[in-house]
C-alpha positions in Angstrom: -44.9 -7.1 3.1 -42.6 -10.2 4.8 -39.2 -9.4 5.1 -37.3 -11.8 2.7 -39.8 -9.3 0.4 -38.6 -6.3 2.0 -34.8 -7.0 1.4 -35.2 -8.2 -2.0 -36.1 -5.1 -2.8 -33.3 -3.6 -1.3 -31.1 -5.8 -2.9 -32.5 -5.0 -6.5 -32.1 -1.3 -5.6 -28.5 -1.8 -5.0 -28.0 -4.0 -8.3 -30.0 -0.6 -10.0 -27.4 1.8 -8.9 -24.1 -1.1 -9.6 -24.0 -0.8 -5.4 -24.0 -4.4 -4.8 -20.9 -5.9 -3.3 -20.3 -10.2 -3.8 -18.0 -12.2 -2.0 -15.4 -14.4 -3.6 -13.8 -17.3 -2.1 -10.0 -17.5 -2.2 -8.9 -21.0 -2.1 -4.6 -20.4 -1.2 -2.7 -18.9 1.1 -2.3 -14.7 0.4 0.0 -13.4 -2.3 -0.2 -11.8 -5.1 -0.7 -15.5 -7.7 -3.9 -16.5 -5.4 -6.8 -18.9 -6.5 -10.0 -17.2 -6.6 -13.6 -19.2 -7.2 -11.4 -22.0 -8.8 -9.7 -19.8 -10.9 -6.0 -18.7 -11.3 -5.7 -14.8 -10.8 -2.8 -11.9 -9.8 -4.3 -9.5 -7.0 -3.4 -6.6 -6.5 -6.0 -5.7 -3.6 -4.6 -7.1 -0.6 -3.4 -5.3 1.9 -0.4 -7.7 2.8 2.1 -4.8 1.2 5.7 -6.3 2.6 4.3 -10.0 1.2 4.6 -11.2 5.2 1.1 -13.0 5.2 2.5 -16.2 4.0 6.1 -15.7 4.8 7.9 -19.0 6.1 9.3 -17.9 9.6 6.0 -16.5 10.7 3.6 -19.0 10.0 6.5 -21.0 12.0 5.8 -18.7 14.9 2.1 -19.1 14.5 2.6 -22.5 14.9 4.7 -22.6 18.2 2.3 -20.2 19.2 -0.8 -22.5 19.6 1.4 -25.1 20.8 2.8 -23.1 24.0 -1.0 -21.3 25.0 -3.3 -22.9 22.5 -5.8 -22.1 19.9 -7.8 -19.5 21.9 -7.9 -16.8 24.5 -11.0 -18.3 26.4 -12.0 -14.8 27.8 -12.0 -10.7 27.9 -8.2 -9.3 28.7 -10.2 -8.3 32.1 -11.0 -11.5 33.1 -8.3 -14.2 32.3 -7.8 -13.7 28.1 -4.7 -11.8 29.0 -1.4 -13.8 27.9 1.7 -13.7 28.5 2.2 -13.1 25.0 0.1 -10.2 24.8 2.0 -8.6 27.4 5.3 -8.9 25.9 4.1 -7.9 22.5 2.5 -4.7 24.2 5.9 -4.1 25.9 8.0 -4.4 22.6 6.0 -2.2 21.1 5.8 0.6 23.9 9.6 0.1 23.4 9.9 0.9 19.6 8.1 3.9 20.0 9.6 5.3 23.1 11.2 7.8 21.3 8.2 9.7 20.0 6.4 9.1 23.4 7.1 10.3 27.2 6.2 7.0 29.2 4.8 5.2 26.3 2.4 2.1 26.9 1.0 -0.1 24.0 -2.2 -2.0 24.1 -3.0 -5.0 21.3 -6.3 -5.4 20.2 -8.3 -7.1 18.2 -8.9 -5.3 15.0 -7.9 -1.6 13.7 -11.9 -0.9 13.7 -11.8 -2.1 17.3 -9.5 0.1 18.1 -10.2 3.2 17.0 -13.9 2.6 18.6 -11.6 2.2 21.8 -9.9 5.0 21.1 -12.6 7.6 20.5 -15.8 6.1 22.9 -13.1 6.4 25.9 -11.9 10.2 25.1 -15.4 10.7 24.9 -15.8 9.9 27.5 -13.2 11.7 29.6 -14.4 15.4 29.6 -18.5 15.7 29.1 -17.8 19.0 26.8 -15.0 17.1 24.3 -15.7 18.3 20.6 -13.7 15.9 18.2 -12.6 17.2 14.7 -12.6 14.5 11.7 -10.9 14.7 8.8 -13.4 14.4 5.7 -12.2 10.8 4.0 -11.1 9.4 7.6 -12.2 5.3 8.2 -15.5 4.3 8.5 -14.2 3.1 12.2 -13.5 6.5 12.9 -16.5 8.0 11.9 -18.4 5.0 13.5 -16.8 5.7 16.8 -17.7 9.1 16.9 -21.2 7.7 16.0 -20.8 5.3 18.9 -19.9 8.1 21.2 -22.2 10.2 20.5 -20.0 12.8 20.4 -20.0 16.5 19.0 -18.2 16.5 15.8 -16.7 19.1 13.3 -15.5 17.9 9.8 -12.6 19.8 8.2 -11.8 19.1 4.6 -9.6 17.0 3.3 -6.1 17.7 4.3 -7.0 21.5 4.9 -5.0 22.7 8.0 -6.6 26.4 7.2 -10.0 25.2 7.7 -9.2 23.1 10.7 -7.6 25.9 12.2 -11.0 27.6 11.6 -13.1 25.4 13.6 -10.7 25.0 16.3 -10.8 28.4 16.7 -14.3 28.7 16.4 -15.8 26.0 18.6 -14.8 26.4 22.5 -14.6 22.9 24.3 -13.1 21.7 27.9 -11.4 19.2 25.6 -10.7 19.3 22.0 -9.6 15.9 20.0 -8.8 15.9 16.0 -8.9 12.4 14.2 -7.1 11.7 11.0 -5.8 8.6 8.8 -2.3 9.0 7.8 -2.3 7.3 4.9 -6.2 7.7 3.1 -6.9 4.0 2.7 -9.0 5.1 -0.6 -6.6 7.3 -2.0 -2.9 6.5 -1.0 -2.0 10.4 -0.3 -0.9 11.4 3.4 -2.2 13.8 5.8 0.1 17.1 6.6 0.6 15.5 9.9 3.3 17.9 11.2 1.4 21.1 10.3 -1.9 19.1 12.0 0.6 18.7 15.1 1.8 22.2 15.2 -1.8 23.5 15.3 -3.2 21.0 17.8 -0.2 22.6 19.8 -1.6 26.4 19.6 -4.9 25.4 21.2 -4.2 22.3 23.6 -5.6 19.7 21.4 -5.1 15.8 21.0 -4.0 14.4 18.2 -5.1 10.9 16.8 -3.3 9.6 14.0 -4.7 6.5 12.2 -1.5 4.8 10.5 -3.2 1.4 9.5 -1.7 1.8 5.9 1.7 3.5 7.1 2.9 0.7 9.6 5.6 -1.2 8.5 5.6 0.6 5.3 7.2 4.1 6.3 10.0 5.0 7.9 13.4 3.4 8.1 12.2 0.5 10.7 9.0 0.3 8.9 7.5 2.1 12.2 5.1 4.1 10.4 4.5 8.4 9.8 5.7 9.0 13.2 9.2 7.6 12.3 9.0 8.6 8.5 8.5 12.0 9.8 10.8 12.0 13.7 6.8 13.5 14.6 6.5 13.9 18.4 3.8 15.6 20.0 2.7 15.4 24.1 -1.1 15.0 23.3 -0.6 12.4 20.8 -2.0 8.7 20.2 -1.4 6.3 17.9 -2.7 3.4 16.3 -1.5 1.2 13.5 -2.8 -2.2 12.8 -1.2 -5.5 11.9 -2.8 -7.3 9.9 -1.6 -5.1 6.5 2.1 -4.9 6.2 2.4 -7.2 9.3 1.1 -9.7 7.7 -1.1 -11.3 10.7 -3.8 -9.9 12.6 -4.7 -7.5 15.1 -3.9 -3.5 15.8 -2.2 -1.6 18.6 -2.7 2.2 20.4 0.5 3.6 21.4 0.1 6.6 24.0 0.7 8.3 27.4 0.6 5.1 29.8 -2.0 7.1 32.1 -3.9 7.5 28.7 -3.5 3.9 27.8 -4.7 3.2 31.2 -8.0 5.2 30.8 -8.9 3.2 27.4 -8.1 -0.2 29.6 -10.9 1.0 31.8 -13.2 2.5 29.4 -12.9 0.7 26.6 -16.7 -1.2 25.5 -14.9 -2.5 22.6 -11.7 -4.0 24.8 -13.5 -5.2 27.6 -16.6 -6.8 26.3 -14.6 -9.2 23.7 -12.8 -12.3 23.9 -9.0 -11.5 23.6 -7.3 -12.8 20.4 -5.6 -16.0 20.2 -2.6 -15.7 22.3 -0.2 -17.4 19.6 -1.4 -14.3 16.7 0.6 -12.3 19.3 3.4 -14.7 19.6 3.9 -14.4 15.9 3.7 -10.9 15.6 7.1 -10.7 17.6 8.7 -12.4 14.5 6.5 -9.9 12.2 8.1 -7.4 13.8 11.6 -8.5 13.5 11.6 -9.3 10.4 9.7 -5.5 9.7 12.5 -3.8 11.7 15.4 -6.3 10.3 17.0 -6.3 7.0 14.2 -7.9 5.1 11.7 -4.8 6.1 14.4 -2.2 4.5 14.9 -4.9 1.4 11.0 -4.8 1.2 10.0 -1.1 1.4 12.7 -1.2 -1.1 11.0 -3.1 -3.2 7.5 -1.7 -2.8 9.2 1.8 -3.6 10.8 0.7 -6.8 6.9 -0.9 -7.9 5.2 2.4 -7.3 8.1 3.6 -9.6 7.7 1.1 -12.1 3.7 1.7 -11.9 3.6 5.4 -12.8 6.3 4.8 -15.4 4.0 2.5 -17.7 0.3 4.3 -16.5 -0.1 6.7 -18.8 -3.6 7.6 -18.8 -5.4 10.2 -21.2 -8.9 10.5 -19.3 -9.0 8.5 -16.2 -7.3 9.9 -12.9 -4.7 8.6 -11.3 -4.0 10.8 -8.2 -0.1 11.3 -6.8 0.5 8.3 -4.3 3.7 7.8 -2.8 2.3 4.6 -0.9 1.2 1.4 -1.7 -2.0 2.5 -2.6 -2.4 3.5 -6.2 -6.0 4.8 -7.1 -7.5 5.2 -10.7 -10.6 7.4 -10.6 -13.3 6.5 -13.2 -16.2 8.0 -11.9 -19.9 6.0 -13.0 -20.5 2.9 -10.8 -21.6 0.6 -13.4 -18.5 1.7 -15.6 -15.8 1.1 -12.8 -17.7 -2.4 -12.6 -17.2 -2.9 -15.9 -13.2 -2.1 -16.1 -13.2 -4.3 -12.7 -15.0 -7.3 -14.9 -12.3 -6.4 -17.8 -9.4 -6.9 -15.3 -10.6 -10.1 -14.0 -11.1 -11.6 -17.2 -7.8 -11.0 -17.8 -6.5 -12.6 -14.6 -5.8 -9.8 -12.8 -8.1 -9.0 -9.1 -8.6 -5.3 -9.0 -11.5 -4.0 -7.0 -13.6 -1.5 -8.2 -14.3 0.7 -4.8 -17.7 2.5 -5.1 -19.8 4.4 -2.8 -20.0 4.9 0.2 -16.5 4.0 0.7 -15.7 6.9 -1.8 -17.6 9.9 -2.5 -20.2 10.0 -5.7 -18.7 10.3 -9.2 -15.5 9.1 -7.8 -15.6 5.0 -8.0 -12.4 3.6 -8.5 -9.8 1.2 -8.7 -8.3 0.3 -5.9 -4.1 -0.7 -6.9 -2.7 -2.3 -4.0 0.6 -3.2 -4.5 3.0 -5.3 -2.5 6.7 -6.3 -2.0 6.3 -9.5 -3.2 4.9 -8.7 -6.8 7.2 -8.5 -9.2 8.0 -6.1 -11.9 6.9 -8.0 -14.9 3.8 -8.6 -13.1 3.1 -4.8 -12.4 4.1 -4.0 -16.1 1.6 -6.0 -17.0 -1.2 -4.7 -14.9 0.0 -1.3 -16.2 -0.7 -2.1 -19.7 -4.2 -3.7 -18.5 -5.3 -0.5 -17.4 -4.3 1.4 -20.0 -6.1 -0.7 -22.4 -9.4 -0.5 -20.5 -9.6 2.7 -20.7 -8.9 2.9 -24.8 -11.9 0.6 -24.6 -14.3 1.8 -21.9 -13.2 6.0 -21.7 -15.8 7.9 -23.7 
């Protein structure tokens, strides 16, 4: 059997079981009114939640970027792809989280999934007998890094500090590290980080907290679960990424500088790339302002007052919508091919929802996934709303 054979197969397997993901071309800039394969449609899947991805001042800061250092890097941070720019933007950012860090130190890379492969290969690698514990519905990155690592792993389920506590106690290790998201990118809840800080505490552990889908979004500055929740903790690092609610692209690790250090040198996933353009991190300096400014506060605000708006007109009899105090607003269907279907339904009706099935989720649990940002309005939610609520009159057995 040729290949092309061989995949075509695989291909029709995945259509069997409603698997099969297809990409669609947007044709505009991001927001929620976008043009999609020359139609007219209202997302509601884009993780842009403070509406920053096409805002005005920082696609003028793009701009000046790659007019003072160009369109590219040219090289690895190690060899001459470190700016100017990234160093200033890793210094602002030590600096807005100083106080949940002793000696803070910040390092920008690429992407979120870049950087939690960063993270994880280069604890790994800094005791042989390191045992990692990973929260059940953590990122694919995460569960790739530990993949990448090769390292010995213990899941605890989701957001169960009792059984966590079990395993810790359980498994002796010269260096013990527990993983979680903060906010589950499939389900919008957040993890008990305080109580998962307390109990790192007892038995010495490190604590990685994932806040991809909490940065810019929580807290009064919009600095993410650390802020939202004053957490500080001497064994802890941090990521959060910025290409969601900051609009642009890339992700940071905030920890220890001697920590920092240590990923610097260890790092496949840091070293061995070609640094991002120089002027994404000149723009993210006026993300950032305008996240920690008056316009972050007026946006949360908004984005609160849309979940708000959201669960007052959802009102579903069979379907599940789990509690979400974020951005992220699920609604559980269950079959594959059905959650297709209600995804088709949406779309016909001009509004972009995904329907999220496994492996991203767990069986019986396909979805939608309801992003919502600042920069929808409330008609516009209402209207989704209503949407839903009439799929599932048609499509609910």
């Amino acid at each position: 059997m040729d290949l092309s054979t061989r995949i075509a197969q695989r291909l029709a397997a995945l259509d069997q079981q409603g698997l099969r993901r297809r990409l669609r071309q947007v044709e505009t800039a991001c927001g929620p009114k976008v043009r999609v394969n020359e139609r007219d449609m209202l997302a509601f899947c884009s993780n842009d939640y403070l509406g920053l991805a096409s805002h005005p001042e920082i696609i003028a800061a793009l701009q000046e970027g790659a007019l003072r250092y160009g369109a590219g890097s040219g090289a690895s941070h190690l060899i001459s792809g470190h700016s100017h720019a990234h160093a200033l933007l890793e210094a602002r950012l030590a600096q807005l989280y100083s106080p949940y860090f002793d000696s803070p130190r910040a390092l920008y890379l690429s992407t979120g999934y870049m950087a939690n492969l960063a993270v994880i290969t280069s604890l790994a690698r800094l005791e042989q007998e390191t045992v990692f514990f990973s929260e059940r519905l953590n990122h694919a990155s995460i569960i790739d890094g530990l993949k990448l690592a090769r390292a010995t792993t213990c899941i605890y389920e989701h957001a169960d500090v009792t059984h966590l506590g079990r395993l810790l106690s359980e498994t002796p290790a010269a260096m013990r590290v527990v993983v979680t998201d903060s906010v589950f990118s499939m389900d919008g809840n957040l993890a008990p980080l305080r109580e998962l800080a307390e109990l790192c505490g007892q038995y010495d552990a490190i604590l990685v907290v994932d806040d991809a889908h909490g940065f810019g979004v929580l807290g009064e500055q919009g600095l993410g679960a650390l802020e939202a929740l004053s957490l500080q903790y001497v064994n802890l690092i941090y990521m959060g990424t910025l290409g969601k609610a900051a609009g642009v692209s890339g992700a940071f690790v905030v920890a220890h500088e001697q920590l920092v250090e240590w990923i610097v040198q260890q790092a496949r996933s840091y070293i061995y790339t070609t640094a991002a353009a120089p002027a994404l991190a000149h723009a993210l300096q006026t993300s950032l302002d305008l996240i920690t400014g008056t316009q972050g506060r007026q946006r949360r605000a908004s984005l609160a007052a849309h979940q708000a708006t959201l669960k007052q007109y959802l009102h579903l009899q069979k379907w599940q919508a789990p509690e979400s105090d974020t951005a992220i607003q699920p609604v559980i269907i269950g079959g594959n091919e059905l959650a297709s279907q209600v995804g088709s339904f949406l779309w016909n009706q001009g509004l972009w929802v995904p329907a999220i099935r496994p492996p991203t989720v767990p069986a019986d649990t396909a979805r939608l996934r309801i992003t919502l940002s600042a920069a929808h309005t409330r008609n516009e939610v209402t209207r989704l709303a209503r949407a839903v609520v009439q799929a599932e009159q048609e499509y609910a057995a």
